[in-house]
TIRO-2110 file (N, C-alpha, C; in Angstrom, 1 decimal):
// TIRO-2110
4.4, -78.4, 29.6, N, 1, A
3.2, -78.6, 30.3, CA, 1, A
2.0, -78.5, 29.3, C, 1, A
1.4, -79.7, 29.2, N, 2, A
-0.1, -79.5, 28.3, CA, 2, A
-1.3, -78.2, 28.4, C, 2, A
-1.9, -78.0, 27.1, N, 3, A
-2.5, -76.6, 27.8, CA, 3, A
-4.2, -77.5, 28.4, C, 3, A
-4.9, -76.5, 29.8, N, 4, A
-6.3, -77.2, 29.9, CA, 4, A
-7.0, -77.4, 28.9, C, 4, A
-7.8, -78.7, 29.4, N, 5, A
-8.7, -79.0, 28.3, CA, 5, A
-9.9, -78.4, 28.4, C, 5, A
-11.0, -77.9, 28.0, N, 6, A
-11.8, -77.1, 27.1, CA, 6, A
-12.9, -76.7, 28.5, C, 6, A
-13.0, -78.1, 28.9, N, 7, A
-14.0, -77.9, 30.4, CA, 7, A
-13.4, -77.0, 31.4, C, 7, A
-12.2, -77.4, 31.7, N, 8, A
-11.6, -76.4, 32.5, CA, 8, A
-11.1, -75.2, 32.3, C, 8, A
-11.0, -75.2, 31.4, N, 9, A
-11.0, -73.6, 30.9, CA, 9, A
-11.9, -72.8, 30.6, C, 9, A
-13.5, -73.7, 30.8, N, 10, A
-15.0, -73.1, 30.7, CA, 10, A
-15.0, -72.8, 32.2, C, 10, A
-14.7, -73.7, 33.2, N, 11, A
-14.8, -73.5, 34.6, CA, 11, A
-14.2, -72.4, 35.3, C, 11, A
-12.9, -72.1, 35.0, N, 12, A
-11.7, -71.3, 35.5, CA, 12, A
-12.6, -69.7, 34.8, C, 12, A
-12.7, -69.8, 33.6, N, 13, A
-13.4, -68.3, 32.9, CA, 13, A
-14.8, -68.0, 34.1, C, 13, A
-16.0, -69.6, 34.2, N, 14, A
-17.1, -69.1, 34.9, CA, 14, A
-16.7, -68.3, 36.5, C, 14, A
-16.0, -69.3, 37.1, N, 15, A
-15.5, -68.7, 38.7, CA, 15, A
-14.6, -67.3, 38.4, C, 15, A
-14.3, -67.5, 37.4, N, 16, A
-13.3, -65.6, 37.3, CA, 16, A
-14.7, -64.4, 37.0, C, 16, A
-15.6, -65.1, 36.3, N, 17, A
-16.2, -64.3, 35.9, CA, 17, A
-17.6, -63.6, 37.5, C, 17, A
-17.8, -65.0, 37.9, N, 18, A
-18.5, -64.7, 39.3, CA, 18, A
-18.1, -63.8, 40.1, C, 18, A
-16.2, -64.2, 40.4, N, 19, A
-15.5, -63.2, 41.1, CA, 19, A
-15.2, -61.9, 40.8, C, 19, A
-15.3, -62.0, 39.5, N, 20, A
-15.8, -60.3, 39.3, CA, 20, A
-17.2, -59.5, 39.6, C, 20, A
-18.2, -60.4, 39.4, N, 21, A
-19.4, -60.0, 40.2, CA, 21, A
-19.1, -60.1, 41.5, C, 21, A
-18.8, -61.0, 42.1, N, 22, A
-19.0, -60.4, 43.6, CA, 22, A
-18.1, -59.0, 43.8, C, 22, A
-17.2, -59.2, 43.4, N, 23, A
-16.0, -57.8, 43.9, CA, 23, A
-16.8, -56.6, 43.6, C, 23, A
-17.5, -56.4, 42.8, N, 24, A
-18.3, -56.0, 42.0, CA, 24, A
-19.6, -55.0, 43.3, C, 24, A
-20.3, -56.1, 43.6, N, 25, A
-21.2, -56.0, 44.7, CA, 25, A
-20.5, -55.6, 46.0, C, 25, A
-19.1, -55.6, 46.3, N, 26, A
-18.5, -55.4, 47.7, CA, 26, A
-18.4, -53.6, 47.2, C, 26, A
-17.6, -53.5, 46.3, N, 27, A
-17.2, -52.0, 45.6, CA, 27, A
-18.3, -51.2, 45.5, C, 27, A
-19.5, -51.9, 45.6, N, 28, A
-20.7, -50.8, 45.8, CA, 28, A
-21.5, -50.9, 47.0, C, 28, A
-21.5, -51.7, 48.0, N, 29, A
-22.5, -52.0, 49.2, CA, 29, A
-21.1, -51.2, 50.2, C, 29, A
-20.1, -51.3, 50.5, N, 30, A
-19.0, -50.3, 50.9, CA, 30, A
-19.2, -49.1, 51.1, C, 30, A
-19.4, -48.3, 49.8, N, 31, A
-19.3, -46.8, 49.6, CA, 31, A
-20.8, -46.4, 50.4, C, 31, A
-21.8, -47.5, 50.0, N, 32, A
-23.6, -47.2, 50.5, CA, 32, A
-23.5, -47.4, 52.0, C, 32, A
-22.8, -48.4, 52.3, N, 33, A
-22.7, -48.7, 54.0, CA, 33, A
-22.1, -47.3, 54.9, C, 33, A
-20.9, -46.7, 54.4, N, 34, A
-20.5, -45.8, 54.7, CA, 34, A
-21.2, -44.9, 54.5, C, 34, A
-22.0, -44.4, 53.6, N, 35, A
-22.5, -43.5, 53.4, CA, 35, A
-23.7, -43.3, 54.2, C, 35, A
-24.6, -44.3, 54.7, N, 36, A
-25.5, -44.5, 55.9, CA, 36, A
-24.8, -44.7, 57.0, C, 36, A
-23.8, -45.1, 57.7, N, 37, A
-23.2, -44.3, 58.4, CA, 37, A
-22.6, -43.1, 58.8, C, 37, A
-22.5, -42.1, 57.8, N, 38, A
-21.9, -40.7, 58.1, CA, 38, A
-23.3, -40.1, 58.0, C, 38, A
-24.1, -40.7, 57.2, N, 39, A
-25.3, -39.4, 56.9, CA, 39, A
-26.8, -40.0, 57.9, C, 39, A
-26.6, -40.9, 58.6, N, 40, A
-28.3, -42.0, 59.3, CA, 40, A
-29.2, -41.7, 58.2, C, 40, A
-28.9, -41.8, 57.3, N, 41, A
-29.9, -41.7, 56.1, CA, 41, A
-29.7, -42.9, 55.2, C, 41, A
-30.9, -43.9, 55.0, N, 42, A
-30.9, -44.7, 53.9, CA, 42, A
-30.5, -44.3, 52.6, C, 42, A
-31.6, -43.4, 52.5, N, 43, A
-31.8, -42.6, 50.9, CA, 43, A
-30.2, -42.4, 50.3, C, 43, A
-29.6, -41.5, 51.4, N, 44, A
-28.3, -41.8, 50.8, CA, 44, A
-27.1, -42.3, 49.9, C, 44, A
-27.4, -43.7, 51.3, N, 45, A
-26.8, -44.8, 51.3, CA, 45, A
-26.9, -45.5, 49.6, C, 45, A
-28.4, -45.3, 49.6, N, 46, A
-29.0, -46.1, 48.4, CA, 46, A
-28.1, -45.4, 47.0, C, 46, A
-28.6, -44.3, 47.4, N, 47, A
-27.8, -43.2, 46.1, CA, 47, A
-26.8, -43.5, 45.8, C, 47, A
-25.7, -43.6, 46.7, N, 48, A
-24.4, -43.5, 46.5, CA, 48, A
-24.2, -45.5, 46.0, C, 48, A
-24.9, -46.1, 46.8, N, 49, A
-24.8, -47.8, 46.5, CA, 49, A
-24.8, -47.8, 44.8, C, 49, A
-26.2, -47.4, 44.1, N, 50, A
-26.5, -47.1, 42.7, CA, 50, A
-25.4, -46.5, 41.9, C, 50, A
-25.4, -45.3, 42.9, N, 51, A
-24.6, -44.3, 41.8, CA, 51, A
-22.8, -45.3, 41.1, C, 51, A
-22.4, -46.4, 42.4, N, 52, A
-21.3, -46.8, 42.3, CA, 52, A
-21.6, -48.1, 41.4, C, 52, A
-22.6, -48.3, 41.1, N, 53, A
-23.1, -49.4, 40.5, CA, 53, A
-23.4, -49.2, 39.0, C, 53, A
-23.7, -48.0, 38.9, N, 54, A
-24.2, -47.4, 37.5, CA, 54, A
-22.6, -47.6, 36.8, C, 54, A
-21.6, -46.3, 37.5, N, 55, A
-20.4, -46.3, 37.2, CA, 55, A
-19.7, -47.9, 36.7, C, 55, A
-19.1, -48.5, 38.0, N, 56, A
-18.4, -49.7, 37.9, CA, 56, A
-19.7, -50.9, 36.9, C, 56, A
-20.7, -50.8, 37.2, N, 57, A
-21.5, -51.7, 36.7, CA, 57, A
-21.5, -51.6, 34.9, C, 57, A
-21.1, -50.5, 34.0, N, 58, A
-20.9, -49.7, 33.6, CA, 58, A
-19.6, -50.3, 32.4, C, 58, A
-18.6, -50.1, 33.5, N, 59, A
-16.9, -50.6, 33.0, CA, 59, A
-16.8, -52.2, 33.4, C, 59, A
-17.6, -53.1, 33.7, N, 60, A
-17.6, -54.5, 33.7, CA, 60, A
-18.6, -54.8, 32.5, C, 60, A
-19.3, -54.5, 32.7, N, 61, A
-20.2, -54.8, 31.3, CA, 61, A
-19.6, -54.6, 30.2, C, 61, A
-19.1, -53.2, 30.1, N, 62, A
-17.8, -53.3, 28.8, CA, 62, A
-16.8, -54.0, 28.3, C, 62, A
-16.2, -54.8, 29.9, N, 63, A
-14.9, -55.4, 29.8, CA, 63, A
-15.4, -56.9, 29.9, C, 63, A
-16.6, -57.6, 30.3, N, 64, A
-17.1, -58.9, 29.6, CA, 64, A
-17.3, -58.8, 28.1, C, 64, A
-17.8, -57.6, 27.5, N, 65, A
-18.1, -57.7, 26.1, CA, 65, A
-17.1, -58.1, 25.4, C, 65, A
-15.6, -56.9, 25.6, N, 66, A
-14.4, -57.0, 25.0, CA, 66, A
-14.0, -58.5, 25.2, C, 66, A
-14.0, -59.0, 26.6, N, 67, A
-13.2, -60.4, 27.2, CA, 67, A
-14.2, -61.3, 26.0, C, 67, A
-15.6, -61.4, 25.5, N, 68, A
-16.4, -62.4, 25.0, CA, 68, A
-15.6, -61.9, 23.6, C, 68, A
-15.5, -60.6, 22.9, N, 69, A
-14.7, -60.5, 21.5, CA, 69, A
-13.5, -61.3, 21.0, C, 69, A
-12.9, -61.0, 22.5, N, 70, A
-11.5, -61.0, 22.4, CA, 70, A
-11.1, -63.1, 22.3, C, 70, A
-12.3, -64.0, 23.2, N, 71, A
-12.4, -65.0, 23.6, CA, 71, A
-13.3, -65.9, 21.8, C, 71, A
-13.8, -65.2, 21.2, N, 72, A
-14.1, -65.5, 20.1, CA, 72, A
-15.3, -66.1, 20.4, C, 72, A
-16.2, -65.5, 21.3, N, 73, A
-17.7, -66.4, 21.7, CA, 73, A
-19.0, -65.8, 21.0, C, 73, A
END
């Protein structure tokens, strides 16, 4: 089987890379949604939304850098 040609393997990287942002935004609007749920407090919500965004936002930023090293860009 031939390997993809260069476009599609720019394409296939961009939509992996999107779908990690969105997964991204679910893993933190989740923990914030619940969290204004248990507590009727925005402020919360917010806290906890950030706080999971600092974290995970954090270890994706890292693992595009390594993925851009590792990809030779």
């Amino acid at each position: 089987m031939p390997a993809d040609p260069p476009e599609r393997r720019d394409l296939r990287s961009a939509l992996a890379k999107e779908g990690r942002l969105y997964l991204l935004a679910l893993l933190c609007a989740v923990p914030g949604a619940l969290a204004v749920w248990w507590t009727d407090s925005f402020w919360v919500g917010a806290l906890v939304c950030l706080t999971f965004l600092g974290v995970l936002g954090s270890a994706l930023f890292v693992y595009e850098r390594r993925r851009q090293e590792r990809d030779g860009r």
